[in-house]
C-alpha positions as CSV (number, residue, x, y, z in Angstrom):
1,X,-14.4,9.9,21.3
2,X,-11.2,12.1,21.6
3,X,-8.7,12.4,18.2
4,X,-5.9,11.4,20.6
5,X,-5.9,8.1,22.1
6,X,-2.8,7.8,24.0
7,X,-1.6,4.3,22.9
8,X,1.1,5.6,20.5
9,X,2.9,7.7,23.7
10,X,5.1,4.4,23.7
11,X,6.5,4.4,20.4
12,X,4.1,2.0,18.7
13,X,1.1,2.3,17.2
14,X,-1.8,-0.6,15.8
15,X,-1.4,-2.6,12.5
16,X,-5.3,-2.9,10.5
17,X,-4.9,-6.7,11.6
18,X,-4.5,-5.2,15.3
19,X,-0.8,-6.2,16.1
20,X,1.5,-3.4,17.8
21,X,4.4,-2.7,16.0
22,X,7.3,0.2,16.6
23,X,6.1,3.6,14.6
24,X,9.8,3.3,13.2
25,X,8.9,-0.1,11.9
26,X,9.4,-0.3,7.8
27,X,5.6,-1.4,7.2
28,X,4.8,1.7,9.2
29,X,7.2,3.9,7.4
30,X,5.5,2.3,3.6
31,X,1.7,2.5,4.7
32,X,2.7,5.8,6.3
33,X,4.2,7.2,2.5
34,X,1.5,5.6,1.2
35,X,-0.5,8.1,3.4
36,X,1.9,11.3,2.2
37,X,1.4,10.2,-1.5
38,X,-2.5,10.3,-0.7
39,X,-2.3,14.1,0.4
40,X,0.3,15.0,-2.6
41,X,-2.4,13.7,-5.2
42,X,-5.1,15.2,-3.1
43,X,-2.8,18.9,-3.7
44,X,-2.3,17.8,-7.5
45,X,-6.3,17.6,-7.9
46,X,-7.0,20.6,-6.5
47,X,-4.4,22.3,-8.9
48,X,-4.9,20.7,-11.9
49,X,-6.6,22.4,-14.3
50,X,-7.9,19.7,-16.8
51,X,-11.6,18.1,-15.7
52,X,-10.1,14.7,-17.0
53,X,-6.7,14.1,-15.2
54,X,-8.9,15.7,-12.1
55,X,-11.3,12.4,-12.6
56,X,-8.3,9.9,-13.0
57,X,-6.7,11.3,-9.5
58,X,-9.8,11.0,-7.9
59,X,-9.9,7.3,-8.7
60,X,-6.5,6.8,-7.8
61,X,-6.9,8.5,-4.3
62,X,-9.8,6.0,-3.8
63,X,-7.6,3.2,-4.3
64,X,-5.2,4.1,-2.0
65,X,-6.5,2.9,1.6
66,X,-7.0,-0.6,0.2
67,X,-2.9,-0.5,-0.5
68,X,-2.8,1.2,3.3
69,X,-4.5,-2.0,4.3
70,X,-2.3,-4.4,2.6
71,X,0.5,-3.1,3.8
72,X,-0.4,-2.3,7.4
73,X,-1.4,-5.9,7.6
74,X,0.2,-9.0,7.7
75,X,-1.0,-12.7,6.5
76,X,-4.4,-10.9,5.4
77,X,-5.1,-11.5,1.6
78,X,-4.4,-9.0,-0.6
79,X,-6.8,-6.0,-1.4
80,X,-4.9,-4.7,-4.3
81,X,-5.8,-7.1,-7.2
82,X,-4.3,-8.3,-9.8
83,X,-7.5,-6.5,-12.1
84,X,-5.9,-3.0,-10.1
85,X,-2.5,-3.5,-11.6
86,X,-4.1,-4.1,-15.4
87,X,-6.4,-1.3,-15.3
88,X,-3.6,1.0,-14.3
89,X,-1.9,-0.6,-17.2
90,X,-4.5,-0.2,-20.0
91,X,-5.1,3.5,-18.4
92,X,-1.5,4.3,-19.0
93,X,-1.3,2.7,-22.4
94,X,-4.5,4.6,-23.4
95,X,-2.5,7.9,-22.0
96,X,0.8,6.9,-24.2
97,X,-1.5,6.2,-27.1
98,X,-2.7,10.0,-26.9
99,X,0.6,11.6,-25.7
100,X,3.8,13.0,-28.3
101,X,6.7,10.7,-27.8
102,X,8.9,11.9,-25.2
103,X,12.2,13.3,-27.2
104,X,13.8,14.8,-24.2
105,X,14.1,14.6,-20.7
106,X,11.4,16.7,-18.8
107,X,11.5,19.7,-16.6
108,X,8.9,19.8,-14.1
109,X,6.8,22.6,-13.0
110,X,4.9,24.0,-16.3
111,X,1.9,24.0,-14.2
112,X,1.4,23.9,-11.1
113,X,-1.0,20.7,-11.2
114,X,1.8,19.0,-13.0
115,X,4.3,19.9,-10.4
116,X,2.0,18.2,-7.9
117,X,1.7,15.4,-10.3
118,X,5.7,14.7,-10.7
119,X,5.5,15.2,-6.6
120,X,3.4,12.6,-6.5
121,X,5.3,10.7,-8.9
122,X,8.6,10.5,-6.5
123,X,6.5,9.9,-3.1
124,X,5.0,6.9,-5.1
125,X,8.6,6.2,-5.9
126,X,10.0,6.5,-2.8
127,X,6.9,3.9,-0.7
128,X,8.2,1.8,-3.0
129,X,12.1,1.6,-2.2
130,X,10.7,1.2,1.2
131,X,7.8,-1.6,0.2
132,X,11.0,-3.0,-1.4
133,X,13.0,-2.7,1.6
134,X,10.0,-4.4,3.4
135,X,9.8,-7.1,1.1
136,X,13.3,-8.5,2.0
137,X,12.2,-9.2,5.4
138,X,8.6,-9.8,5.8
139,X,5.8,-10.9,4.0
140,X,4.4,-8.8,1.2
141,X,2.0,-8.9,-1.4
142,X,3.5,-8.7,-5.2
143,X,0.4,-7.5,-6.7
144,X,1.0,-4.0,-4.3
145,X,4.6,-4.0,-5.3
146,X,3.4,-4.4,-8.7
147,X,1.3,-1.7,-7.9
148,X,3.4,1.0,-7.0
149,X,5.7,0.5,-9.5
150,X,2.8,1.1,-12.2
151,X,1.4,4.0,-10.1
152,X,4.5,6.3,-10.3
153,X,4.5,5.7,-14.4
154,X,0.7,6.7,-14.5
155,X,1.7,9.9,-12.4
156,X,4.2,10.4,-15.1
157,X,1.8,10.1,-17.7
158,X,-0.4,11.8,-16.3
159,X,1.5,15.1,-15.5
160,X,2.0,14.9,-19.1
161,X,-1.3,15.0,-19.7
162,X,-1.9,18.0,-17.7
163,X,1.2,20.1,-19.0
164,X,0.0,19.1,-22.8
């Protein structure tokens, strides 16, 4: 089987549930940032220099297809649970638990693991304006919303960690 299949030579390429859609499309453009945050944390682990935040970026990247899936899909129920968007949330309260309170605004780029991290932070950010964008005229799942919004925090949090 060839890399290249030649069905996207139109200007469309093939939603998970199998439905065509225009590559310009805004559920391509979210799965496809999704994708672009997926390859920023992969950068971000390979720079970071603490084993633990190395582990936690690992799990996140192993998250990330099933949001792909949700949102290259439509009326298919919902991959990201709601148990995904708590354990992100005990993980980042754990994180604040550990971490100084923040007394200033931050600067980015101590390390260059934490510079991938705040990267990371603002593609989460930005597949979210454009889930948000989605949301207001198709059919989305809140938990993935919900999701993303959590995600760039812990990305925060955890180039904090790393820069500590």
């Amino acid at each position: 089987m060839s890399i290249y299949t030649k069905t996207g030579d139109a200007g469309e390429t093939g939603l998970y549930t199998g439905e065509r859609v225009r590559k310009s499309s805004l559920r391509v453009a979210a799965y496809g940032t999704v994708d672009e945050l997926d390859s920023v944390l992969g950068l971000a682990r390979a720079s970071v220099a603490k084993a633990e935040v190395r582990e936690r970026v690992l799990a996140l990247q192993k998250k990330l297809p099933a949001l792909m899936a949700d949102l290259a899909s439509r009326a298919q129920e919902a991959m990201i649970a709601e148990a995904d968007v708590a354990a992100l949330e005990q993980a980042m309260d754990e994180l604040e638990g550990r971490l100084p309170p923040l007394t200033s605004f931050l600067v980015p780029g101590d390390t260059q693991g934490g510079a991938a991290l705040d990267h990371a932070r603002t593609v989460t950010r930005r597949a979210e304006r454009l889930f948000c964008r989605l949301a207001e005229e198709e059919e989305v799942h809140d938990t993935d919303r919900r999701y993303l919004n959590r995600l760039s925090d812990y990305c925060f949090l955890l180039m904090r960690l790393e820069e500590q």
